[in-house]
N, C-alpha and C positions, 0 to 999 in steps of 0.2 A: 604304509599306514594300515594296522590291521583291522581299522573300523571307520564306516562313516555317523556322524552322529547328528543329528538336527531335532533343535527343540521345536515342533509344530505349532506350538501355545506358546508365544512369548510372554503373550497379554492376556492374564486373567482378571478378575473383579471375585471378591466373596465377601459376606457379610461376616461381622464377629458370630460366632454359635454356629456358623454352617459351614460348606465345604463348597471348596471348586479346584480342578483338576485341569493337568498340561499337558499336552502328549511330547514326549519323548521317542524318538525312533532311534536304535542301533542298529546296523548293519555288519555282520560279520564279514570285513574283504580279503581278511586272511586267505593263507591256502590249509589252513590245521582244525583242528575246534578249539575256539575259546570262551573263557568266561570274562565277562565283563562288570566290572561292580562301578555302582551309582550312588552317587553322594551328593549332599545339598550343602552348598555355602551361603551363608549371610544369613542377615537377624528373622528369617523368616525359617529357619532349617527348626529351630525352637517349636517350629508349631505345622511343619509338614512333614512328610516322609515320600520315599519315594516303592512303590509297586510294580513290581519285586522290585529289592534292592542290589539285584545279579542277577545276571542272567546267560546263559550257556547257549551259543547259536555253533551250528555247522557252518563251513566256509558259505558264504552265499546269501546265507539264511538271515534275517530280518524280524525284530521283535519290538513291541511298543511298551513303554515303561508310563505307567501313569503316578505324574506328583500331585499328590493330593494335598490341599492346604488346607486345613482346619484349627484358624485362627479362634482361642477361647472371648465368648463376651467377658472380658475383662480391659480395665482401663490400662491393663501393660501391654497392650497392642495397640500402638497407634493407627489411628484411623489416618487414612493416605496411601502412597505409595510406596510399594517396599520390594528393592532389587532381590531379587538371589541370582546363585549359579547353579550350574548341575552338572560336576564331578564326573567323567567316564574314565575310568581306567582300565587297563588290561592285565590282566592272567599270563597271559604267554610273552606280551612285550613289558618288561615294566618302564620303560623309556615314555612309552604310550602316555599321555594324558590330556583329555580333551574338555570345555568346560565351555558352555552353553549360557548364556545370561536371557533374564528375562524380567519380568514385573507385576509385581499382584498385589494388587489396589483392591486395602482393607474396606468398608463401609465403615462409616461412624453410628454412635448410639447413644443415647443419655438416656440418665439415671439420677433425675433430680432426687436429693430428700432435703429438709431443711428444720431446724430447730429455734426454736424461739424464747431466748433465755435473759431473764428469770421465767420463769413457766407463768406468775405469779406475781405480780407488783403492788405497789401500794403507795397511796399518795392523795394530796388534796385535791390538786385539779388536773397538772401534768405527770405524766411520770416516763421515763424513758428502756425502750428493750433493745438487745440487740440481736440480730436476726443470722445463725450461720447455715450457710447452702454449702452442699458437699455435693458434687458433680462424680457419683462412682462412674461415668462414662469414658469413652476413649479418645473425645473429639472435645474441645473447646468449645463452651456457650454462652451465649447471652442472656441470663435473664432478666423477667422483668417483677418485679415484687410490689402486691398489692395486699390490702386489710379491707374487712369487713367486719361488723360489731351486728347484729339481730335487730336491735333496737332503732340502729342508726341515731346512739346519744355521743359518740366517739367520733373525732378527728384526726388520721394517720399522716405521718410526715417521715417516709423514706428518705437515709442520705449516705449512698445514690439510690435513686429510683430504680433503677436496671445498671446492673453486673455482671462481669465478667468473670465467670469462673472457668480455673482453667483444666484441664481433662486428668482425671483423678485427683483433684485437690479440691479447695475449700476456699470462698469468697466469706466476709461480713461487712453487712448493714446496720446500721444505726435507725430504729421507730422512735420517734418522739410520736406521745398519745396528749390529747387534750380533751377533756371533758366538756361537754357543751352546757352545763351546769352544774355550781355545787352540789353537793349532798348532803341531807339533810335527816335528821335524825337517828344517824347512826352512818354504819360503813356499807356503801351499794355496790355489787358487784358485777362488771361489767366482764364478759364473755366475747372474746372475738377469736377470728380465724385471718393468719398469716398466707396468704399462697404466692407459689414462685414458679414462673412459667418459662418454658424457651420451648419452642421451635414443635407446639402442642402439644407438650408435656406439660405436667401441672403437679404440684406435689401442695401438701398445706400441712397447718400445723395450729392445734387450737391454743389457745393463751388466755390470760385473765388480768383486768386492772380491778383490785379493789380499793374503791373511791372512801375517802376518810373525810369526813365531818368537820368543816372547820371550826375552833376554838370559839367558845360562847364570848360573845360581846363584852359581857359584863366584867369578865376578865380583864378583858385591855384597857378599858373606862378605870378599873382600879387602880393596874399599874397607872397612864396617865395621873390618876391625881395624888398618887405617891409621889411623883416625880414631880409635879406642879408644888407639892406641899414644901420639898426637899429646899427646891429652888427656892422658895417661897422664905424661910426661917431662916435658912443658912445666908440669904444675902442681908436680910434685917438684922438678925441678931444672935448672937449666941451663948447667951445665959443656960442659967440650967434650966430656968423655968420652959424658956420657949424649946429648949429640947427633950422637955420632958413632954409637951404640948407634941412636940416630932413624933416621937414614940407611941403615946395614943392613937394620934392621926393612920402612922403604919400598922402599930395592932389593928386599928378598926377595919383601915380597907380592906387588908390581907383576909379578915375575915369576912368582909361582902365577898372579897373575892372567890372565897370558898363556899359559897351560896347555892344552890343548886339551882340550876336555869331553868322555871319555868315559861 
């Protein structure tokens, strides 16, 4: 065997964005000089290297090789543990090949954002949004989703309340809004904010209900007595006289009904 090889760092820990390192030791047992070259197997070789990646010892002689892991904050790194090996081979023997296993346990991160679409509603008293959370993190969360209105004239109703989104994708919720009174005199416009929290992160998102006026009274009092009139001729009689009587009746209301409400 022309080398001894031990990885001294089996068990590292690093956070996404930072770095952390494993010592490697090679030994030259030969009786010649050799070079020895190092390489990384498994899904973590994507995002480490190893320092130097050869190295030339005299018989005897003994050098440390440091694998440096520097996993990106990105959601294509799973947060958890993650095997590799590390590759030694030889220059003068090519028979030679030795391979080192170890373990380096990513940290997790979130990156809540979330949108709340339509931006903009409109409606009499209810009206419905729906809410989508994108988890750019690398670890699975739980959020929880709440609303606030300034006024406090709005009632929010999450379904579900807290969700599951999962590490680089997309959850949605359903807000049912309810108005705690008509509106009156025109269209009132109500302002609130969506927030979605996990594990003291908080992200928000503002949104609007514009509340719409219900239809004047005297309108529906008109229809009603077209309909009462309708009923009214059509099971008594039906001459031309009394549908001629019909037709006034409907000319007339139709024009209360277009009366301006004071």
């Amino acid at each position: 065997m022309p080398a001894v090889v031990l990885l001294r760092t089996p068990a590292v820990t690093v956070e996404p964005g930072g770095e952390a390192v494993a010592e490697l030791t090679i030994k030259n047992t030969g009786t010649v000089v050799d070079q020895f070259v190092v390489n990384l197997l498994g899904e973590a070789s994507a995002w480490a290297r190893c320092d130097p990646a050869a190295v030339s010892l005299f018989p005897g002689a003994e050098e440390t090789v440091n694998v440096r892991f520097t996993p990106p904050r990105s959601a294509s790194v799973t947060a958890g543990a993650v095997a590799f090996g590390v590759q030694v081979t030889s220059q003068e023997d090519r028979e030679f090949s030795v391979v080192e296993e170890g373990t380096v346990s990513v940290g997790g991160f979130s990156a809540l954002t979330l949108k709340v679409v339509p931006r903009t509603s409109q409606g009499k008293r209810a009206v419905k949004h729906r809410v989508e959370i994108t988890n750019a993190g690398n670890a699975p969360l739980q959020a929880s989703l709440d609303a606030i209105d300034p006024d406090a004239q709005l009632a929010f109703d999450f379904d579900p309340h807290s969700i599951e989104v999962p590490a680089g994708g997309e959850a949605v919720a359903q807000l049912r809004i309810v108005a705690s009174a008509p509106a009156k005199g025109g269209i009132k416009r109500h302002s609130f904010t969506v927030s979605v929290e996990s594990n003291g992160v908080t992200s928000t998102a503002d949104a609007a209900f514009e509340q719409k006026p219900r239809g004047p009274i005297l309108i529906w009092l008109a229809v009603l007595v077209v309909a009462a009139v309708l009923v009214f001729l059509l099971r008594d009689t039906a001459e031309g006289a009394e549908l001629g009587v019909l037709l006034q009746s409907v000319v007339a209301t139709t024009a209360l009904a277009r009366m301006p409400v004071l």
